[in-house]
C-alpha positions in Angstrom: -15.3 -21.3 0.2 -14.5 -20.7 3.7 -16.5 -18.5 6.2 -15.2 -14.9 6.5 -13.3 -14.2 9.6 -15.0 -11.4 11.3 -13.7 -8.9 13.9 -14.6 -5.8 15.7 -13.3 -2.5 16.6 -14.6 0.6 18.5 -14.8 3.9 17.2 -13.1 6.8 19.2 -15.0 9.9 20.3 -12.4 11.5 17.7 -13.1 9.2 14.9 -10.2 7.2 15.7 -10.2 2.9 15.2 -7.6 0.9 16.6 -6.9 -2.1 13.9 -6.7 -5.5 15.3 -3.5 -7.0 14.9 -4.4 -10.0 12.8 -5.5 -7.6 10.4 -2.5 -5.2 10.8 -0.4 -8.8 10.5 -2.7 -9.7 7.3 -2.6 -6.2 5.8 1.6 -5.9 6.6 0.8 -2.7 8.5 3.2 -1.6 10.3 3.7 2.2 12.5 3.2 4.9 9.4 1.4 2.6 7.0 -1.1 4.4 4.6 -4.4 2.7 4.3 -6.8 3.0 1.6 -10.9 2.7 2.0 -12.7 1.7 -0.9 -16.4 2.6 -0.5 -18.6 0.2 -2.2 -22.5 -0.6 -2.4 -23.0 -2.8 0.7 -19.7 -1.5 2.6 -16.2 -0.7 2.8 -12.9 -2.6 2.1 -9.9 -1.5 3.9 -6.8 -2.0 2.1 -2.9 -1.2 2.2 -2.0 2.0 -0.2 1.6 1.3 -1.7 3.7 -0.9 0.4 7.5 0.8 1.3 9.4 0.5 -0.9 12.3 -0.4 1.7 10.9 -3.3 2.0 11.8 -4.5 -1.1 15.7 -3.7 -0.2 18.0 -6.6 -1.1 15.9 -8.5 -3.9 17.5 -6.9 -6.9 20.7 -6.9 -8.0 22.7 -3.6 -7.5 22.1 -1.9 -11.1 25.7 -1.8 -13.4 26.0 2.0 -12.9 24.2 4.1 -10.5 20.7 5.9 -10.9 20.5 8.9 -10.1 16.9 11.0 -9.0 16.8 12.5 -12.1 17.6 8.9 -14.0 14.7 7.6 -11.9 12.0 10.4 -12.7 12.7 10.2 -16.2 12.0 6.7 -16.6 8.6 7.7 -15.0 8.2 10.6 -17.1 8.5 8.5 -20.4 6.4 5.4 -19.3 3.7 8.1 -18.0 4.1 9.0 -21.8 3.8 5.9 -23.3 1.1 4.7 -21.3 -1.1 8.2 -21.8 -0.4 7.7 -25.7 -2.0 3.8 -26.3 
């Protein structure tokens, strides 16, 4: 196992950390990204919340007909269901 990579930042009089860019690069932040902090027992793990979903532009196939809003938040709805009901 190799060694972990550690590196250092400086916190601002208003709380305020600026991320170092190979963990920004590592993470995929980018200007806007939402991180997460997960408080455990002997520190803190900082992690990306859910990635934009632009970024996933292009690696489907366009769907036979289109979805609509409504299409999309009833097909949440239902699996919401499904899921709360196993």
């Amino acid at each position: 196992m190799s060694k972990p990579t550690e590196l250092a930042a400086t916190v601002s009089s208003k709380g305020q950390v600026v991320i170092p860019g190979d963990v920004r690069k590592r993470l995929g932040l980018t200007q806007g990204s939402v991180l997460r902090f997960v408080l455990e027992a002997d520190g803190v793990r900082l992690l990306p919340a859910a990635g934009d979903i632009r970024r996933l532009k292009g690696r489907l196939a366009n769907p036979k007909r289109p979805v609509t809003v409504d299409d999309m938040n009833r097909a949440i709805a239902q699996r919401r269901a499904k899921v709360a009901g196993a």
